[in-house]
N, C-alpha and C positions, 0 to 999 in steps of 0.2 A: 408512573410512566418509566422513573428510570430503573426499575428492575424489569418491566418489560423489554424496556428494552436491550437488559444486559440478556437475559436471557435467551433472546431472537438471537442473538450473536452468538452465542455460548450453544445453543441446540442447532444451529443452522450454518456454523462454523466451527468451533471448534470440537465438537464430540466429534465428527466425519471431517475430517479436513482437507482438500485437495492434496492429493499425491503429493506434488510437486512442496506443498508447505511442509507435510509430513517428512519428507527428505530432506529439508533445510535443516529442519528442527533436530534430526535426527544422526543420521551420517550422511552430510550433503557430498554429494559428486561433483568432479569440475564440469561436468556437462548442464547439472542441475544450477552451479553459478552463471556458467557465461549464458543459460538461456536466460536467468534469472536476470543479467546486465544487460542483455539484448533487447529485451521488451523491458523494463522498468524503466529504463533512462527516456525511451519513448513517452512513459507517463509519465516524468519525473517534469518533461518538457511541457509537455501538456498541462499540465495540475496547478499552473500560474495562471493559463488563459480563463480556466474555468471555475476557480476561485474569484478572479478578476470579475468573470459574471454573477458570481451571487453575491459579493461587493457592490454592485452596482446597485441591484436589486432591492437591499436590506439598509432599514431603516433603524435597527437598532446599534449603536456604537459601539456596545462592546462585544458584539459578534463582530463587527469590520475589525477592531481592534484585536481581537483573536487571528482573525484571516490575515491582517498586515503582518502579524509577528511570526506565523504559521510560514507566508510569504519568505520571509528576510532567511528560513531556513536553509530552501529550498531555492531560491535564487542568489542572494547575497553572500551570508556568512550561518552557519550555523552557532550559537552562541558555545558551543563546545568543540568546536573546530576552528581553523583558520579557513577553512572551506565549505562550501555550499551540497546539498544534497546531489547535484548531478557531476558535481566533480569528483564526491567521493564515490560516486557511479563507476567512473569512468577507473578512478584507482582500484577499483576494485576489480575492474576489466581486466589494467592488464597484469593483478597478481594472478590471473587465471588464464595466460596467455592471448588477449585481445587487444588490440591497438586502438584507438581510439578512433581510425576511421574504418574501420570493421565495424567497431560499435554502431557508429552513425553512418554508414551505410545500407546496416544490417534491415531488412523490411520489417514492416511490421505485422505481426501474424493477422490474420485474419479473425481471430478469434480476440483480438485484442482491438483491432480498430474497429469490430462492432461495440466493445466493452465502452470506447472510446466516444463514438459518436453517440451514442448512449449519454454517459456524463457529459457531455456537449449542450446536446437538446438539455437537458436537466438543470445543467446550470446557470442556461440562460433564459429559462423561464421564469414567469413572473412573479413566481410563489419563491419567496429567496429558500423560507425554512425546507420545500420540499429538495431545493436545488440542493443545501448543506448535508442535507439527509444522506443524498448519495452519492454526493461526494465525498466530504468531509466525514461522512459516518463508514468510511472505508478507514478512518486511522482505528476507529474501534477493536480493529482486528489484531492492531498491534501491541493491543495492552497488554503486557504479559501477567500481569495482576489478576484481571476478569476471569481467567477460565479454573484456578485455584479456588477462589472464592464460591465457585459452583461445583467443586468437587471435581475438577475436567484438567488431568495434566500434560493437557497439551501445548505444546510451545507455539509462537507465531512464526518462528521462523528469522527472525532478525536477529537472535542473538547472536553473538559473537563466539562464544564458545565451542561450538558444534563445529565450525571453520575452521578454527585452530589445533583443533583435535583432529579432524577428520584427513585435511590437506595442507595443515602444519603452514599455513597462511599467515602470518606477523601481523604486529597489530596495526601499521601505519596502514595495508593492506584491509584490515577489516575495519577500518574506522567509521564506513557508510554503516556499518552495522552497528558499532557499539552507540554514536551517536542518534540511531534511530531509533534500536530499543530504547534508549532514553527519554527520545521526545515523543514517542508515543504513547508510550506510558501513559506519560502525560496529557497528549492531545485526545488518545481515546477514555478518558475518564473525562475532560471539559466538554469534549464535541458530547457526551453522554448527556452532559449536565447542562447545554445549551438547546439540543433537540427537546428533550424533559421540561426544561424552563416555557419555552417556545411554541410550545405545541397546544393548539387551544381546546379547549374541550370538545369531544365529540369529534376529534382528528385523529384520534390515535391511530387508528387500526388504516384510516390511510397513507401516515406518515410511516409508519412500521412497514405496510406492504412496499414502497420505495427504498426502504433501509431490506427488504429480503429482494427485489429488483436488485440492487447494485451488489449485493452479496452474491447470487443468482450468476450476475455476470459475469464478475471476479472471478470467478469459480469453472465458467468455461473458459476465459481466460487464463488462468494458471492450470488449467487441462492440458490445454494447446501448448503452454510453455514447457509443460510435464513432455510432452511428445516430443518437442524438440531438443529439450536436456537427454532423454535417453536416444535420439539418432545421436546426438553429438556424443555420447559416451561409447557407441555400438561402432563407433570410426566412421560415421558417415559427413561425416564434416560440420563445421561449428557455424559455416554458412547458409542462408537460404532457409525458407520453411520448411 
């Protein structure tokens, strides 16, 4: 199972990668960031409430145990920061000229808040593994590890590198990034290795179809993000969908 399911991720994500990832990864734009900080902080907000539901859900400890420490990232303190994931959101906003109540004023696309209610309904259904699947099996995407490993050199887009080259960005400024390629890494090889554990026989193929669902999604949603990074690059303003 878990080479199935590196694969699904590796042909269904990284060989074709959304626009918008391919530009991060590559020579990111400031239009491609502040869209990037405009709708992520939204999920960044979110990603607690619906963790929270397949917490509830799930009866085995060391998946809650994974989720609490996942948790403490992402809301508390990230263990290689003195800050949490939507703080280092937000500094990352304004090395790219966004204020923080721009940020959270900013709507939310419509291609994201159906991606939204989507992992909503999912994660608060009563199958916790399918709920982790698409939720949690969205850090999968982050592993920078996985897509080498299949012969596939594409990056995810988190690293830190491409930022600093591209828009000469410092590092206090890209630390939402260097901190996440890190913990992704790592959470998309465990989230790997707990769906694989978890998955009972004769389930694959419909835990897999939920992991290409929330891929699926992502994917129109960082479309829609792609659109709005290039109005915002083309001078039509960094506001508004």
């Amino acid at each position: 199972m878990t080479e199935r399911i590196e694969r699904r991720v590796v042909d269904r994500w990284f060989r074709h990668p959304p626009s918008l990832i391919a530009a991060m990864a590559g020579e990111p734009s400031v239009g491609a960031v502040r869209a990037f900080v405009l709708q992520w902080t939204k999920f960044s907000r979110l990603f607690p409430r619906w963790v929270g539901a397949i917490i509830a859900n799930c009866p085995e400890f060391g998946v809650i145990a994974y989720e609490v420490e996942n948790l403490m990232s992402e809301v508390v303190r990230d263990p290689s920061s003195e800050d949490n994931h939507y703080e280092l959101l937000i500094r990352l906003g304004a090395g790219v000229g966004l204020t923080r109540e721009e940020i959270e004023r900013h709507p939310v696309l419509p291609e994201a808040h159906t991606a939204f209610e989507w992992l909503w309904t999912m994660a608060r259904q009563p199958d916790w593994l399918l709920g982790f699947t698409a939720v949690n099996g969205l850090e999968i995407l982050g592993d920078r590890n996985l897509p080498a490993r299949y012969g596939v050199h594409q990056g995810t887009g988190i690293a830190a590198a491409p930022y600093a080259s591209s828009l000469a960005l410092d590092d206090e400024t890209l630390e939402f990034f260097t901190v996440s390629d890190e913990a992704d890494a790592g959470h998309g090889h465990e989230t790997v290795d707990i769906i694989a554990r978890y998955c009972p026989a004769g389930r694959e193929d419909a835990v897999l179809a939920v992991l290409d669902e929330a891929m699926a999604r992502l994917r129109i949603m960082m479309d829609g993000m792609w659109e709005l990074a290039r109005r915002i690059d083309h001078g039509t303003g960094k506001e508004g969908p």
